[in-house]
N, C-alpha and C positions, 0 to 999 in steps of 0.2 A: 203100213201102219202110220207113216209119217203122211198120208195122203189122208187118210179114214182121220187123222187128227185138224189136219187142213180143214175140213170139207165140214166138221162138226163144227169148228170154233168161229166160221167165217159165214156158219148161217145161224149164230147164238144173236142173243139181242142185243143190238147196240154195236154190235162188231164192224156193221157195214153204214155206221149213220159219219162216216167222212166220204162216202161219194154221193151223199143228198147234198153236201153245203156246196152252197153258191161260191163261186172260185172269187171273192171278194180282198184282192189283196190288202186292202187299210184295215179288212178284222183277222187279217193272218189266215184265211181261211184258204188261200191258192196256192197249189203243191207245183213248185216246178217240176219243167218236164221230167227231168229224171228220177225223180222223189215219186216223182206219178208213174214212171215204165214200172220203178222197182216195186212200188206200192202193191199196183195191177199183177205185175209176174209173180210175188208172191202170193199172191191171194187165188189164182190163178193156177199155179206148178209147174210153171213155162219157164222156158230155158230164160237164163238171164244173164250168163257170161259165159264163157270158153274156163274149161277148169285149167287154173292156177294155183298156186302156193300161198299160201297167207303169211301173213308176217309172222306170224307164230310158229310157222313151218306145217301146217296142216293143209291138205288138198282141198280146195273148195269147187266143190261140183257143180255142175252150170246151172242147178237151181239157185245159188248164191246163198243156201240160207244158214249157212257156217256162221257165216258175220254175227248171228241174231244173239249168239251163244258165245263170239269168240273172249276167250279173259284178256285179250287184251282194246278193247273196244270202251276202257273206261270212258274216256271224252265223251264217246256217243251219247252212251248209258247215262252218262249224268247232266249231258245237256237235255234229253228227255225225260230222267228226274224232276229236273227243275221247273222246266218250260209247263209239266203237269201241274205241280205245287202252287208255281204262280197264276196259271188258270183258276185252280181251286181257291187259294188267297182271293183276286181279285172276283170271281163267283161272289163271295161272302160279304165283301167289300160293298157289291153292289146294291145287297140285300140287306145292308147295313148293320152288320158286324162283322166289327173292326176283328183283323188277325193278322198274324204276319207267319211270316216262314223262319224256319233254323231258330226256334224258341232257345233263348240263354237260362241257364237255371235249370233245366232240365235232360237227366239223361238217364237211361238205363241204367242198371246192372253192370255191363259190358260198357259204359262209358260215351255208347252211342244217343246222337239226340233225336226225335221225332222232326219230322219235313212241317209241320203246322200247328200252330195252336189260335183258338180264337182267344179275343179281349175281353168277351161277356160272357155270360154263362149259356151254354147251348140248351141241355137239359137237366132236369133236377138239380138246379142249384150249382153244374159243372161246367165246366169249358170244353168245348170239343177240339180233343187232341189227336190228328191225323199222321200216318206214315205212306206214303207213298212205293209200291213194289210192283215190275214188269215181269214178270215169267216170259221164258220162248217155249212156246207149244209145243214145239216139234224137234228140244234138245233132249236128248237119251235119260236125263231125270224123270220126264213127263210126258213125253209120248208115247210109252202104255196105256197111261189113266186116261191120256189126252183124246186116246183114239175110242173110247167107252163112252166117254161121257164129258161134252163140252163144259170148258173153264175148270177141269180138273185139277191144275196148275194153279189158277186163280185161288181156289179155294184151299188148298194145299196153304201157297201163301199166306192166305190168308190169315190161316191159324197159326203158323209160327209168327205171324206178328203181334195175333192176339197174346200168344203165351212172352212174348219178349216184352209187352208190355203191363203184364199182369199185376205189378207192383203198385201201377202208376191208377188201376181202373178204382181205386177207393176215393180218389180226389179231380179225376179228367173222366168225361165220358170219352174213351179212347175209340176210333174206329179206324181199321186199314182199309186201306185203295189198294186194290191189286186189281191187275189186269193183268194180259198175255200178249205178245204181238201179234197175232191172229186176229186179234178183237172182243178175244170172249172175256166175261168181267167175272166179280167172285159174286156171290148174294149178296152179302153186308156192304161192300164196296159197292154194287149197283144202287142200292137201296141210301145210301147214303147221300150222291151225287144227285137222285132224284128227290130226295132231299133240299137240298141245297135248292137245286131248278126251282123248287116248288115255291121256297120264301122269296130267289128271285123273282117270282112270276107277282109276288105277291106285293112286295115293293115297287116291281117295274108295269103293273100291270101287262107284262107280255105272257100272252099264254102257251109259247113255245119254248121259253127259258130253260126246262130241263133239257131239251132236244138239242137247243143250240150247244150248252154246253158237255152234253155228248159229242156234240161233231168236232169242236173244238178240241177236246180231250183226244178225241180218236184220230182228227188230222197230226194233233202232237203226237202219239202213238206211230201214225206213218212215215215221219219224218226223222224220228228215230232209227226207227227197220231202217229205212235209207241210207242214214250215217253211219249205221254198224252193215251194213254189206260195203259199202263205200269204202269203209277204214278197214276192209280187211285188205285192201288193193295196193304193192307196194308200191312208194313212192318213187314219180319219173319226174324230169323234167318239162316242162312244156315250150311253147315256142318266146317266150317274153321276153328268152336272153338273145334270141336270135333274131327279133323283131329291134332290141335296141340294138345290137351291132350293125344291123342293114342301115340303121336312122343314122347311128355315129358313122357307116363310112360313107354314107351319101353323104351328109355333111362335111365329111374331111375333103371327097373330092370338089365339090362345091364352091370350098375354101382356097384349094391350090389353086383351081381353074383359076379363080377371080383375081390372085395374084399373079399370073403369069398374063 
């Protein structure tokens, strides 16, 4: 089932557009190597570690993909929050409206804030107010639906963020982003970001502007998967303290010689 979900979300649209972009590191678009084994082996269902114990105390099976889903992977998780929101920010920037992220003045119900809002009005008269959410395809919430029917997750998402933000849709034209880490997007959330491309393209005369910022979005996407299989791996030492004691006793010896 967890494979029939693989295989669906990774041939959906848009899933595979971070291995078209040019390994360009000045526009953040080059995955180091190991961001690239992990990226490829999950997408892939190839072995990708020897199973071990997660910090959490759960076995993670040599596909690695515990990480995608582990609750303790905050850091991960919200440095690919972020990294998405400010793509999306700087998107709108470029197409000239103005917007910023972690809007003040505004929050749900439940106290929580939306990840964007713009400065000018998007449509009818409203600001377009954004939330940003990752599903894992292949975590026991959604790998039923996942495995029927690609971005099933996504769209799931979707709507509980429509409905969290229900209050707010009389005064912000609200849309969510969701996506999955497999690559598959929701409808609203696709249609949105081509969106966006489209007034970039429109501003920047570049006629590729949705695509790019697809690949963009989707190499942040990979680079997340990477830090949440990463951080499930408990912490060891490396060689740094053993590299300074070899420098401190050559130098000691160095020291005595040259006095005797």
């Amino acid at each position: 089932m967890e494979d029939k979900a693989r295989l669906l979300a990774v041939s959906s649209e848009s899933s595979s557009d971070w291995l078209h972009a040019i390994p360009v590191p000045s526009l953040g678009l080059k995955l180091d190597p190991m961001t690239l084994k992990i990226s490829c082996g999950l997408r892939l269902g190839s072995t990708l570690c020897h199973q071990y114990q997660c910090i959490c105390g759960v076995m993670v099976e040599s596909n690695g993909r515990h990480g995608l889903s582990c609750r303790l992977n905050v850091s991960s998780v919200m440095s690919r929050h972020n990294n998405v929101n400010n793509l999306l920010k700087r998107a709108l920037v470029q197409a000239k409206i103005p917007a910023t992220t972690e809007p003040v003045g505004l929050s749900r119900k439940d106290g929580k804030r939306p990840d964007g809002l713009t400065l000018v009005t998007w449509k009818k008269g409203k600001c377009l107010l954004w939330d940003f959410t990752c599903a894992d395809t292949v975590c026991q919430s959604y790998v039923k639906e996942c495995s029927r029917v690609a971005g099933a997750a996504a769209e799931f998402r979707e709507k509980v963020k429509n409905s969290h933000y229900k209050e707010l849709e009389g005064d912000y034209c609200f849309f969510p982003i969701a996506v999955e880490t497999f690559g598959s997007w929701g409808s609203e959330s696709h249609k949105l970001v081509k969106e966006i491309g489209k007034k970039v393209m429109e501003e920047t005369g570049e006629k590729r502007s949705s695509f790019y910022l697809f690949q963009n979005i989707s190499i942040a996407i990979q680079r997340g998967n990477a830090s949440c299989v990463l951080g499930t791996i408990p912490h060891s030492e490396g060689l740094d303290e053993i590299f300074e004691f070899v420098t401190f006793g050559d130098d000691s010896e160095r020291s005595e010689g040259s006095v005797t």
